[in-house]
C-alpha positions as CSV (number, residue, x, y, z in Angstrom):
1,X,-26.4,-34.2,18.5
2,X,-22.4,-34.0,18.6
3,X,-20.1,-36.2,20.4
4,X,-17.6,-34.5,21.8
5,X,-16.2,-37.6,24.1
6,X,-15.7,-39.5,20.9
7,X,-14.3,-36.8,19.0
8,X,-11.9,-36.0,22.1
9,X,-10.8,-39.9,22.1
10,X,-9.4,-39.0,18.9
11,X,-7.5,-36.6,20.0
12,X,-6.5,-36.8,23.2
13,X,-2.8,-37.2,23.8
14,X,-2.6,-34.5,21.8
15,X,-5.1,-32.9,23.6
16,X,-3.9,-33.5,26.9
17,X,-0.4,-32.2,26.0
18,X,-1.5,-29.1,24.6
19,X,-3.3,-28.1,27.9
20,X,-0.8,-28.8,30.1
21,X,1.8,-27.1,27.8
22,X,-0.4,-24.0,28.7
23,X,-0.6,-24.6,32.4
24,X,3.3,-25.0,32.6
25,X,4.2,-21.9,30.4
26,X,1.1,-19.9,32.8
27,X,0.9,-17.3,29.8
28,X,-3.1,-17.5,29.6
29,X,-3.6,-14.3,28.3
30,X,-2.7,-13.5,24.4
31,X,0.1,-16.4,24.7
32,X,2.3,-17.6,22.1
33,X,-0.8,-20.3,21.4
34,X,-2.9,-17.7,20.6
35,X,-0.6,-15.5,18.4
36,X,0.2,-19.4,16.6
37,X,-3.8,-19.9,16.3
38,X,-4.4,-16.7,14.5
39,X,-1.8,-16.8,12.3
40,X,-2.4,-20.7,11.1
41,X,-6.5,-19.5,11.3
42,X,-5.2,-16.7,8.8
43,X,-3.2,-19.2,6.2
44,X,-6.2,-21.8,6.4
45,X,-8.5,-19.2,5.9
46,X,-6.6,-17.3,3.2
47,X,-7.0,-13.9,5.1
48,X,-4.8,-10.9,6.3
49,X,-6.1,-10.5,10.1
50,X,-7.5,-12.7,12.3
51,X,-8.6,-11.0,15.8
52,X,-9.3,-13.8,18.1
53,X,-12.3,-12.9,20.8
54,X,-14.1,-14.6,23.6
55,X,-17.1,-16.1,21.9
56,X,-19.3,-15.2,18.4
57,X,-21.7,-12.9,19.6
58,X,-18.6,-10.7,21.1
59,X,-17.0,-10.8,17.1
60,X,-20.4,-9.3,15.9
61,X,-20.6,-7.0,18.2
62,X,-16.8,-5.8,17.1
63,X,-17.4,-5.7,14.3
64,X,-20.5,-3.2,14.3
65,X,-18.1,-1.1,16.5
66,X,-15.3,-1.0,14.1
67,X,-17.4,-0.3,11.2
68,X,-18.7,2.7,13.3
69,X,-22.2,2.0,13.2
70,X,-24.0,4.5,14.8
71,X,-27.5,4.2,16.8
72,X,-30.3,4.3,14.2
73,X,-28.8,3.0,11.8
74,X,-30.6,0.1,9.4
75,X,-28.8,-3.5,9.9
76,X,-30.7,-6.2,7.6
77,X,-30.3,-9.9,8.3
78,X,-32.3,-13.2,8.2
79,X,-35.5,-13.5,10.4
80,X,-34.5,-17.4,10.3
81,X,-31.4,-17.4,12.3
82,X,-30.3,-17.9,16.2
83,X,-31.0,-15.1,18.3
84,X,-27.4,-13.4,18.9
85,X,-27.0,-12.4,14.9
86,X,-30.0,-9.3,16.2
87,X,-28.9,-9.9,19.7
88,X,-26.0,-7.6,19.1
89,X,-27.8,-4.7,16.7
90,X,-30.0,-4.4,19.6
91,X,-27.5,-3.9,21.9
92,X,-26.1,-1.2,20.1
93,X,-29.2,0.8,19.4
94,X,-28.7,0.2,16.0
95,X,-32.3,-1.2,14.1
96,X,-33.1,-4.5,13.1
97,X,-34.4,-5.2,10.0
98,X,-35.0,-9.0,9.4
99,X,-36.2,-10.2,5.8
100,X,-37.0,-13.8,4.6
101,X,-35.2,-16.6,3.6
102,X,-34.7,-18.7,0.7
103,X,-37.1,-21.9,1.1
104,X,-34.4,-24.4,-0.6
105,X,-30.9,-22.8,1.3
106,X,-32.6,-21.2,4.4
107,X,-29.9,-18.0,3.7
108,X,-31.5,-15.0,2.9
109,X,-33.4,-14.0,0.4
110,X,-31.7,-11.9,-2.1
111,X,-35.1,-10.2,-3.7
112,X,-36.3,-9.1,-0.3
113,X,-33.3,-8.1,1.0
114,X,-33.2,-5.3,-1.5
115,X,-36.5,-4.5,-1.7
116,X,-35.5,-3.8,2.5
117,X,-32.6,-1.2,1.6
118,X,-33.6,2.4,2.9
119,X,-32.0,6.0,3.4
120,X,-30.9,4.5,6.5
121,X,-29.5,1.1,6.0
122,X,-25.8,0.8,6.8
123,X,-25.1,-3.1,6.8
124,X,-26.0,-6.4,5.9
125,X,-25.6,-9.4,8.0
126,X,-25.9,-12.9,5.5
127,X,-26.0,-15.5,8.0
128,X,-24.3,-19.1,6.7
129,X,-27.0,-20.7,7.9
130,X,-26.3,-24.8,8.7
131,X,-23.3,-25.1,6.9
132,X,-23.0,-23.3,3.8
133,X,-22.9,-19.8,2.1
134,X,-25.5,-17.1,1.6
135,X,-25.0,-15.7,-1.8
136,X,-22.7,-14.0,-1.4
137,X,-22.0,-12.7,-4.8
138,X,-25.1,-11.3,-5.0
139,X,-25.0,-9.7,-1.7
140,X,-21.8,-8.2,-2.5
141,X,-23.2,-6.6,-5.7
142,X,-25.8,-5.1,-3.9
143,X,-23.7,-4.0,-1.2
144,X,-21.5,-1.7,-3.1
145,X,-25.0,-0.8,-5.3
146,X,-26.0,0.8,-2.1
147,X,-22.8,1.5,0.1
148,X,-23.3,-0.5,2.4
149,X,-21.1,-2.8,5.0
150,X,-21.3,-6.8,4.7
151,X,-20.4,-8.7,8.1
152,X,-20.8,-12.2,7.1
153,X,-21.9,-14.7,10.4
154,X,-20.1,-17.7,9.7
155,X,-20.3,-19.4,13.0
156,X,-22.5,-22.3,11.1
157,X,-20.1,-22.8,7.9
158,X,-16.2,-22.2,9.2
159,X,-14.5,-24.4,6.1
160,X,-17.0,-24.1,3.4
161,X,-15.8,-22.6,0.2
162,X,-17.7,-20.0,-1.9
163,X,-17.3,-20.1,-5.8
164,X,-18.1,-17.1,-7.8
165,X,-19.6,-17.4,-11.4
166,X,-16.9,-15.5,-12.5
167,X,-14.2,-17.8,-11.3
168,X,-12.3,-17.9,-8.3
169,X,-12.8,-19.8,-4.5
170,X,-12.8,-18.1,-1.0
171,X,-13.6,-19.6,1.9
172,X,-16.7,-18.8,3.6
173,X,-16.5,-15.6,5.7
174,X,-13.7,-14.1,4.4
175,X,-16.3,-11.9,1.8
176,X,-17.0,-9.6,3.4
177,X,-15.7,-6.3,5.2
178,X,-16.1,-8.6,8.4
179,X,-16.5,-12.1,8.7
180,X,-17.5,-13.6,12.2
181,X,-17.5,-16.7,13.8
182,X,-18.5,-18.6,17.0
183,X,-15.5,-21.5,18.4
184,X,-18.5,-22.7,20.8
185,X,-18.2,-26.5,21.5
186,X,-20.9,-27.7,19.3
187,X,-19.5,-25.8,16.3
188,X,-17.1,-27.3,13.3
189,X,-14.5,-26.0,14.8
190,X,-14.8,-25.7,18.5
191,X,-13.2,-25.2,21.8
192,X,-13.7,-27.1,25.1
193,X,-15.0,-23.9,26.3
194,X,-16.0,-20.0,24.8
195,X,-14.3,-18.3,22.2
196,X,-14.5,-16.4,18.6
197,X,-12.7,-14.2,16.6
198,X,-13.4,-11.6,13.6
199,X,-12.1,-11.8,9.7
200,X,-10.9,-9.3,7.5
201,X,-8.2,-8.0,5.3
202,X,-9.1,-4.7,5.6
203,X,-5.8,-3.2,8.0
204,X,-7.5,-0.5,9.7
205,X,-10.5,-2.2,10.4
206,X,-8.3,-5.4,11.6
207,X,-6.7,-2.5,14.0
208,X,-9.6,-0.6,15.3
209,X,-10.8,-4.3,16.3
210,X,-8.2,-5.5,17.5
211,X,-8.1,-2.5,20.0
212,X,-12.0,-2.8,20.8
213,X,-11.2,-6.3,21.7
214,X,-9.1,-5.4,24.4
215,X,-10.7,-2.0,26.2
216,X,-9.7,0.0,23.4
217,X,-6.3,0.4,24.0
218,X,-3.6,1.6,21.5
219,X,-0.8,0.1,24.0
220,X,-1.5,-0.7,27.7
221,X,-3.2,2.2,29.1
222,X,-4.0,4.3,26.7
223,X,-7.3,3.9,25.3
224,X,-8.4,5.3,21.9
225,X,-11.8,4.1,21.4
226,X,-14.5,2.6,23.7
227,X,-13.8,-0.7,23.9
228,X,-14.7,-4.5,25.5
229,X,-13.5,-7.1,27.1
230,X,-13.3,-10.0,25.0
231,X,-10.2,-12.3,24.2
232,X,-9.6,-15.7,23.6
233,X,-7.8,-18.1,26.0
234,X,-4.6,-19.8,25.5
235,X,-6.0,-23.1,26.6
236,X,-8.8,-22.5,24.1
237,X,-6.5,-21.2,21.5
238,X,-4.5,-24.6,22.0
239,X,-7.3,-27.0,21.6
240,X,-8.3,-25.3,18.3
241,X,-4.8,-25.3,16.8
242,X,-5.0,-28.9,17.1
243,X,-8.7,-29.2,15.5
244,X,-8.1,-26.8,13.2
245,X,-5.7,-29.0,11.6
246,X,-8.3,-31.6,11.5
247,X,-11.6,-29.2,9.8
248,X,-11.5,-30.4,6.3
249,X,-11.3,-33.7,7.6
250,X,-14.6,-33.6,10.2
251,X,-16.3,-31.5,7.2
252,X,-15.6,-35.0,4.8
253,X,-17.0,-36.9,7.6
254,X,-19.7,-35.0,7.9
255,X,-20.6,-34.9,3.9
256,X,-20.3,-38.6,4.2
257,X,-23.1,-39.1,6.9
258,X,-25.4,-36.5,5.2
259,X,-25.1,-38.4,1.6
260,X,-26.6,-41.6,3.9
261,X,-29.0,-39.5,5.4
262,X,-30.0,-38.1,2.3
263,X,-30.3,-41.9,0.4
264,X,-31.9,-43.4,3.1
265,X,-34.8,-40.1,3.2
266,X,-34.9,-38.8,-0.6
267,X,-38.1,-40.9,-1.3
268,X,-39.7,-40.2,1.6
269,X,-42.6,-37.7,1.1
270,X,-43.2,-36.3,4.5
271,X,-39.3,-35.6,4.1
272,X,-37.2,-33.0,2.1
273,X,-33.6,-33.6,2.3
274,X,-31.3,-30.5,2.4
275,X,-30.7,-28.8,-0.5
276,X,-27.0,-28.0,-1.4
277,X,-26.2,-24.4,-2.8
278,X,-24.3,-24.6,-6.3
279,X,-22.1,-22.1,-5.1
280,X,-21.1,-23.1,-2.1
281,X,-19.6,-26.3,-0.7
282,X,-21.9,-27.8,2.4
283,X,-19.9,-28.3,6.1
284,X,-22.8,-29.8,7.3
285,X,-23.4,-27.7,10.8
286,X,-26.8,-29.2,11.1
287,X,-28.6,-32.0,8.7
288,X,-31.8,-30.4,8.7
289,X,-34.9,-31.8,7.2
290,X,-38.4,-30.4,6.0
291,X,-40.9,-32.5,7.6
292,X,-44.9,-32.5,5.8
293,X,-47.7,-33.7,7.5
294,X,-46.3,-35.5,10.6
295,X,-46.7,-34.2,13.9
296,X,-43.0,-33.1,14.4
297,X,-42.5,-33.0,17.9
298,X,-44.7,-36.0,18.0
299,X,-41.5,-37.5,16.1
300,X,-39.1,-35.8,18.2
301,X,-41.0,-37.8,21.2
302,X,-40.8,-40.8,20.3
303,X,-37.1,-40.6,19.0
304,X,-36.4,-39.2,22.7
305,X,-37.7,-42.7,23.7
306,X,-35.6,-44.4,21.6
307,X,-32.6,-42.5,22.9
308,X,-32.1,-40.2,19.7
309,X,-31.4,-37.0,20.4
310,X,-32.6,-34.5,17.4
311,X,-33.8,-30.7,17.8
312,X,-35.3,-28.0,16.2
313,X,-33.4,-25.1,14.8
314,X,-35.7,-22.8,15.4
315,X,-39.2,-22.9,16.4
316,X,-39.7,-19.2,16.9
317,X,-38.4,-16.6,14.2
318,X,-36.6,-13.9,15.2
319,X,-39.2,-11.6,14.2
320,X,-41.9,-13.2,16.9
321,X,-39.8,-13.1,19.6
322,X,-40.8,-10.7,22.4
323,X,-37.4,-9.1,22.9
324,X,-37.7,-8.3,18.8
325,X,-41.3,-7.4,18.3
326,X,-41.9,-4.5,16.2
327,X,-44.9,-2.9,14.8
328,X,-43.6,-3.4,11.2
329,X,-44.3,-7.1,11.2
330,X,-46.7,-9.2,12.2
331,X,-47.2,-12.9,11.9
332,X,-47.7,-13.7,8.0
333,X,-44.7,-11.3,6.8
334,X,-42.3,-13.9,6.4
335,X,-43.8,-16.9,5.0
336,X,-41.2,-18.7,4.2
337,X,-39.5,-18.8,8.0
338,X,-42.5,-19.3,9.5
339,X,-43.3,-22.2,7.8
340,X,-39.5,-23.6,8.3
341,X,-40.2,-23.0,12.1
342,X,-43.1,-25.0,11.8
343,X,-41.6,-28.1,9.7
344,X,-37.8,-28.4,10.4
345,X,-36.0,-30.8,12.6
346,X,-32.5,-31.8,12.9
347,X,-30.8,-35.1,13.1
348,X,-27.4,-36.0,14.9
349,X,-24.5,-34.9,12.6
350,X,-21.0,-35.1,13.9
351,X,-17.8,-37.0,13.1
352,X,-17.9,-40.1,14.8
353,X,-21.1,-40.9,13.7
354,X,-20.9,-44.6,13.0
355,X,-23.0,-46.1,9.9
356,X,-24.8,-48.4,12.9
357,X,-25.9,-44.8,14.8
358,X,-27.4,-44.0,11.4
359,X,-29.2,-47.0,10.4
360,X,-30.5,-46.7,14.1
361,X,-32.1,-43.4,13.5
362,X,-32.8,-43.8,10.4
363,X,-34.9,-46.9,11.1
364,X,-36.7,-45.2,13.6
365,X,-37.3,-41.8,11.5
366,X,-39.1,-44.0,8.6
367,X,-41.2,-45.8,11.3
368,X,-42.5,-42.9,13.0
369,X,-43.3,-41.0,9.9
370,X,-45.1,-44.4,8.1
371,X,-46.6,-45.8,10.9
């Protein structure tokens, strides 16, 4: 689904160097490569603060910690999203409250997220699902309608950029009160091992996270809030420097192998290409198709056999999970996600993708499906 070999061909003197450069300076701990990473993160990005963390689920948890959440306490996100985005509510005793998704985007819905609001909701969690923006102007709008916090999860769509109707372009997570992401290897933008980090140009929510990051200190040993442990590593910190400089670049690459996807598919009818938000540019996570009338992991079988890797993101929405059942739903309530867990399927994306890869697959997709 991604080559990271090839893509680390690319780079690898650089690479190389970079690590070593680490190993030689032994400052593995909030080094001078992380400090350089958050700070070139933060002019890419547009934003005031940048707190680098040890992975994406760590930054959402942060986040609902600085924001002060408190057990009880309403959080409403997508029910078609990866596990961690509720994972972390949970965790906190906080409440889950999952709505459905838009059948074209796969963000969330905007009518039946406010139809969830109650007394009791505090935040909304839009998830960036595959590569490009929720709607966010919208979500904002009800947001400050209701008083309530916006953590954007962004681990899907780090380099996408968000255009309001009124003018003006952001990039993607930087919306928000928080903006999250994930720097796991698979991602746009990832590391060779963990790592995240949190968004915001809010400065005393950029310091109360910053100090739940590292155990809640103020200054070494003195600890002002309950904290974590969660922090990036240099070597990590190093690689991404290096990619970072590279994102808009992968994200073109990307773009240019879903266009031939989406040429090659477009007239298939057991096939619905990805649809691409007006507001929002695509970084192409994922190239995720509809599928109608084809047994799906029939397909997946025989690509398996033709060594095409492809995968399905996700067969089981959040709110049919064991760890998240709840009385208040049942199978049915979100009709839209359950039929996406039923029909989609994703096809390797990444930036080495060669137009002889994609012919390959392709080839074998329309045979499957019209055979």
């Amino acid at each position: 689904m991604v080559d990271l070999i090839a893509q680390y061909e690319q780079i690898k003197d650089r690479i190389d160097k970079a690590i070593i450069d680490v190993v030689r300076s032994s400052a593995y701990i909030n080094g001078p490569e992380v400090k350089a990473f958050q700070t070139e993160l933060e002019e890419y990005l547009g934003i005031k603060h940048v707190i680098p963390c040890a992975n994406g689920t760590d930054a959402l948890q942060i986040a609902m910690m600085a924001l002060g959440l408190e057990p009880g306490d309403e959080v409403i996100t997508a029910s078609f999203t990866y596990v961690a985005t509720a994972e972390v509510i949970a965790l906190l005793k906080l409440k889950p409250v999952v709505v459905d998704v838009d059948p074209n985007t796969f963000n969330i819905d905007i009518n039946a997220l406010e139809k969830a609001i109650t007394p009791k909701t505090k935040a909304i969690v839009p998830v960036h699902l595959f590569g490009q923006c929720a709607d966010m102007e919208q979500i904002l709008d009800i947001a400050k309608k209701h008083g309530l916090f916006v953590i954007e999860d962004n681990a899907q769509a780090i380099g996408a950029d968000y255009s309001f109707k009124g003018g003006g372009i952001v990039k993607s997570g930087t919306m928000g009160d928080f903006g999250t992401t994930s720097f796991f290897p698979s991602k746009n933008l990832g590391c060779y091992g963990d790592g995240g980090a949190l968004f915001t140009d809010d400065d005393d929510l950029a310091l109360k996270a910053r100090q739940i990051a590292n155990h809640g200190q103020s200054k070494r040993y003195y600890h002002d809030r309950v904290g974590v442990n969660s922090r990036l590593d240099s070597i990590q910190a190093a690689i991404l420097r290096i990619k970072l400089r590279a994102l808009d670049k992968y994200a073109e690459a990307r773009n240019k192998a879903a266009n031939y996807y989406d040429e090659a598919f477009q007239n298939e009818s057991a096939l619905t290409i990805p649809s691409r938000s007006a507001q929002s540019t695509h970084v192409f996570h994922q190239y995720t198709l509809k599928t109608s009338n084809i047994d799906r992991f029939g397909m997946q079988s025989y690509l398996a056999e033709q060594e095409i890797p492809s995968m399905v993101y996700y067969p089981v929405a959040l709110h049919m999970q064991k760890a998240y059942q709840d009385p208040r739903y049942k199978e049915g309530d979100f009709p839209i996600t359950e039929t996406l867990c039923e029909s989609v399927i994703s096809l390797p994306i990444h930036t080495e993708l060669t137009k002889e890869q994609q012919d390959h697959i392709i080839y074998h997709v329309k045979k499957y499906i019209n055979q």
